[in-house]
C-alpha positions as CSV (number, residue, x, y, z in Angstrom):
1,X,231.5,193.6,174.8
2,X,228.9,191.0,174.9
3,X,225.9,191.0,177.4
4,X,224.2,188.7,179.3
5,X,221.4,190.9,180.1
6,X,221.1,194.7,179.3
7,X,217.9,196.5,180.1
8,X,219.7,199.5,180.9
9,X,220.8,201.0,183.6
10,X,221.1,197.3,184.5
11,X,223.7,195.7,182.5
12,X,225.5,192.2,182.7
13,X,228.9,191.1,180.8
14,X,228.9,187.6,179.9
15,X,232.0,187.0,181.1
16,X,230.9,188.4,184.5
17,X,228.1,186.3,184.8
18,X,229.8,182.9,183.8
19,X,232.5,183.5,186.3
20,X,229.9,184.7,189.4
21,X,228.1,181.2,188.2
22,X,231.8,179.3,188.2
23,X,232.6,180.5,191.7
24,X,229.5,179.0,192.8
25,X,230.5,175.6,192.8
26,X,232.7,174.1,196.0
27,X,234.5,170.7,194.8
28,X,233.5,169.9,198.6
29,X,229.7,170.6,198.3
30,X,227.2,167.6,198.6
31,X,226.2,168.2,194.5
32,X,229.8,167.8,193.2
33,X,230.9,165.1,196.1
34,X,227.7,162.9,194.9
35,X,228.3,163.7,191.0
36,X,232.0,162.3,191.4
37,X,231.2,158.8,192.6
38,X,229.5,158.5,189.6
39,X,231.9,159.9,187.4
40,X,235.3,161.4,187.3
41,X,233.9,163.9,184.5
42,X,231.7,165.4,186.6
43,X,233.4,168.5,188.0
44,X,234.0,169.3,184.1
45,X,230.8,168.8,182.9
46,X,229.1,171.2,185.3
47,X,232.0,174.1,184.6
48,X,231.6,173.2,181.0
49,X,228.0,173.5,180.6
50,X,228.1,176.4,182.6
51,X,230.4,178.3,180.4
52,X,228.1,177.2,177.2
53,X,224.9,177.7,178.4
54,X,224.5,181.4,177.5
55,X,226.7,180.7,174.3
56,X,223.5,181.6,172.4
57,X,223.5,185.2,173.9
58,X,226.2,185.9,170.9
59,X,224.1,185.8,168.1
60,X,221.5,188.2,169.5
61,X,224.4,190.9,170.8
62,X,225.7,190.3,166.9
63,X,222.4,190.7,165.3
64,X,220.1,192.9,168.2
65,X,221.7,195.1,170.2
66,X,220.8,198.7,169.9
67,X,222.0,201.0,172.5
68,X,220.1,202.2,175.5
69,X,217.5,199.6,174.5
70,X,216.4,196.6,176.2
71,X,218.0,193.0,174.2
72,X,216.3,189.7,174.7
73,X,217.3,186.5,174.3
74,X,214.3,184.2,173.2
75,X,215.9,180.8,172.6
76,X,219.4,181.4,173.1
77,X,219.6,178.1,174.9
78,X,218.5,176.5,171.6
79,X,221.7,177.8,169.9
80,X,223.7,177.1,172.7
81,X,223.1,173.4,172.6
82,X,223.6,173.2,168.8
83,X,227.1,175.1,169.6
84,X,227.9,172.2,172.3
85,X,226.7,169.1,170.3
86,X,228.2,170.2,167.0
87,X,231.1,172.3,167.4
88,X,232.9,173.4,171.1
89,X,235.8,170.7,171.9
90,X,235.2,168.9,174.7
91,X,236.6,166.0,174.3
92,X,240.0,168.0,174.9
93,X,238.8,167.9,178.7
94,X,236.6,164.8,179.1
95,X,237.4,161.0,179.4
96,X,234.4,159.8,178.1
97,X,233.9,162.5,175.6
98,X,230.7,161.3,173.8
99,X,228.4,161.0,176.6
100,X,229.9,164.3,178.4
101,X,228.8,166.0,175.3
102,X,225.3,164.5,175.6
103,X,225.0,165.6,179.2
104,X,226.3,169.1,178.6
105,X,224.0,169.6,175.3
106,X,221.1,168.3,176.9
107,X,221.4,170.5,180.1
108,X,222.4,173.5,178.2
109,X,219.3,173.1,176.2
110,X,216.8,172.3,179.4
111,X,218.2,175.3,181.8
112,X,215.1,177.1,181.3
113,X,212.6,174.5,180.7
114,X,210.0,176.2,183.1
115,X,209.9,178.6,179.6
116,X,208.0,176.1,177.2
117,X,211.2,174.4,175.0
118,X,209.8,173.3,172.3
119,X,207.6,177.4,171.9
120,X,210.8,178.8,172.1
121,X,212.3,176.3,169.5
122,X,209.3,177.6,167.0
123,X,210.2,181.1,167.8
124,X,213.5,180.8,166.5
125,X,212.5,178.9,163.5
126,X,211.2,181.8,161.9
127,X,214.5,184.0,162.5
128,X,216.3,185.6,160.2
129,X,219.8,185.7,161.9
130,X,223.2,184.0,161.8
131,X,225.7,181.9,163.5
132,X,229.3,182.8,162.0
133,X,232.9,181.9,162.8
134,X,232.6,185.9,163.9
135,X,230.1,184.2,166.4
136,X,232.9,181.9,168.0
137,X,235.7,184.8,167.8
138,X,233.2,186.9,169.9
139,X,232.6,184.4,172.7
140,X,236.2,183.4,172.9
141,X,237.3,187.2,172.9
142,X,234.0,188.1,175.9
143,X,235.4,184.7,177.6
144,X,239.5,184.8,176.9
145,X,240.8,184.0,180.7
146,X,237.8,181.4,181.0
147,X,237.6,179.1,177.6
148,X,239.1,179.4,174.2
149,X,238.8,176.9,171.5
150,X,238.6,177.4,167.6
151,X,235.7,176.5,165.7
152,X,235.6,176.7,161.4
153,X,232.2,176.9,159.9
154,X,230.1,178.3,157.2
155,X,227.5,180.8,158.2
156,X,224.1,178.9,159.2
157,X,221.1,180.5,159.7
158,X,219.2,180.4,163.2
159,X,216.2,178.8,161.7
160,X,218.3,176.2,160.5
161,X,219.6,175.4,163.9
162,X,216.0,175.7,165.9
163,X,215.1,172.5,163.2
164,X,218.2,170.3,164.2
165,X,217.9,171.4,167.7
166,X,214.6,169.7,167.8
167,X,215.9,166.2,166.1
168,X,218.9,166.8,168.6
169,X,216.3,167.6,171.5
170,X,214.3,164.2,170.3
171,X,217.5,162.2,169.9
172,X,218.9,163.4,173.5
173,X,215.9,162.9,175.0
174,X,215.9,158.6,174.1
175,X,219.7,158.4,174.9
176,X,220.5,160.4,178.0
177,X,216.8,160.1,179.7
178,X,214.5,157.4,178.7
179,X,216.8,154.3,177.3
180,X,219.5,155.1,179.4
181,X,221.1,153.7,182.8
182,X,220.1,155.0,186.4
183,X,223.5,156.6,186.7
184,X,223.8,158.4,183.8
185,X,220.1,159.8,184.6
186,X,221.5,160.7,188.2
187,X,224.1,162.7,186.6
188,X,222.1,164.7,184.2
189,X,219.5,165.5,187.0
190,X,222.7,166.9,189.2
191,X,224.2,168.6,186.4
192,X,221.1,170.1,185.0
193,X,220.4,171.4,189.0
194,X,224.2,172.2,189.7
195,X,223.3,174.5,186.2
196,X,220.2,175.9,187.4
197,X,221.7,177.1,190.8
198,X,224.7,178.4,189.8
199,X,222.8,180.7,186.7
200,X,219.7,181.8,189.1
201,X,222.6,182.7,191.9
202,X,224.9,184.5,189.2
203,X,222.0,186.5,187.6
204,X,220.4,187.3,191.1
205,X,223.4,189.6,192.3
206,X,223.8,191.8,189.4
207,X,220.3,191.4,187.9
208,X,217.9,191.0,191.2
209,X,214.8,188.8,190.4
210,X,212.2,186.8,191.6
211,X,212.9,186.7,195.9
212,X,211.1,183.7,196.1
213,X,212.7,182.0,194.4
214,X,215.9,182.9,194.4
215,X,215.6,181.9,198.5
216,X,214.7,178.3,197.2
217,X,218.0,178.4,195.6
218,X,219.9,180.0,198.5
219,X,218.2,177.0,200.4
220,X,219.8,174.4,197.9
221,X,223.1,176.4,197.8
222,X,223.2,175.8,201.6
223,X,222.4,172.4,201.7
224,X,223.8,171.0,198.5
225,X,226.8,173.5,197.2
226,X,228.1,174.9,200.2
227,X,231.2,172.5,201.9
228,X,230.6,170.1,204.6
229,X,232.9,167.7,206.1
230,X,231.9,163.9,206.2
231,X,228.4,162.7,205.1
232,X,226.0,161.7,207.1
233,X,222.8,160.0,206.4
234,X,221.2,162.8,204.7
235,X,224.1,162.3,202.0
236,X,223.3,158.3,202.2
237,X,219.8,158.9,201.2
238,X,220.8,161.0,197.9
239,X,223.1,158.6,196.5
């Protein structure tokens, strides 16, 4: 069994927290409506990065757990991108498979950014623990009627991948954000906040949490994920 959070009595399955976050998103809703126009990948990329983002988890149920004690996950979003940008197949699902992969690394990586990135990058370049193909087996196990795939590797250490994740944060960064076109910046803003809502909403029921803000995201949930038929000028002026 693999946890999302465990602080007992208060624990979360991964697998229950990835599908609360998938049921979150309505093909209908104003997010998903405006991320289509600009590309037919964009329904994917959202489920996608949504099932990754809390790939990093793994490694510290592998490596951390101890039972009846609280786990923590400093960083997991660090491994999680490294998982997406060097190993999980997405181009199985995707048409244009190299930028998808770009957008769902780089919002994997940034779904916590409020948490200081690049701190929590150093954190994990001092630890001692590893990414295996055991790593992959477990997360495709946890996530068996959601996403399987099958991924051959030699074990890495987790310092290891907090130094490429940085020259991957750096080199995602230029290409998706700063030397790239308005509409591919438009879609990583929606998918990065399509991410963000559909985690907070997920980890809000079974976890509780901050109630301020989790009625900012019930306030974008209404507006921006719920359906609504037609689109009116409020939709015009998001475009």
């Amino acid at each position: 069994m693999i946890y999302s959070f465990y602080d007992p009595p208060v624990e979360e399955r991964l697998k229950d927290h990835i599908n609360l976050a998938l049921s979150n998103i309505n093909a209908e809703g104003r997010l998903i409506r405006q991320g289509m126009k600009l590309t037919d990948d964009f329904l994917k990329i959202l489920r996608l990065s949504i099932i990754f983002h809390d790939f990093g988890k793994v490694v510290f149920n592998q490596h951390a757990f101890r039972e009846g004690k609280r786990l923590t996950f400093p960083g997991h979003e660090v491994i999680s991108c490294w998982a997406v940008y060097r190993h999980f197949n997405v181009g199985q699902y995707l048409k244009d498979e190299i930028t998808g992969r770009k957008l769902i690394a780089l919002s994997v990586l940034m779904h916590h950014h409020p948490m200081e990135l690049r701190e929590r990058i150093n954190i994990l370049k001092k630890n001692e623990m590893e990414v295996d193909e055991e790593t992959f087996n477990l997360f495709w196990e946890e996530l068996n009627d959601i996403y399987i795939d099958n991924v051959r590797l030699n074990r890495v250490n987790v310092s290891e991948i907090a130094w490429e994740t940085q020259r991957i944060y750096v080199e995602l960064w230029k290409e998706i954000w700063m030397n790239s076109s308005p509409k591919i910046r438009k879609i990583f803003l929606l998918n990065l906040q399509g991410l963000v809502a559909c985690d907070y909403t997920s980890a809000n029921k079974l976890r509780g949490g901050d109630k301020g803000f989790i009625n900012v995201i019930r306030k974008f949930n209404d507006s921006f994920m719920s359906s609504r038929q037609g689109m009116g000028r409020e939709d015009r002026d998001h475009t």
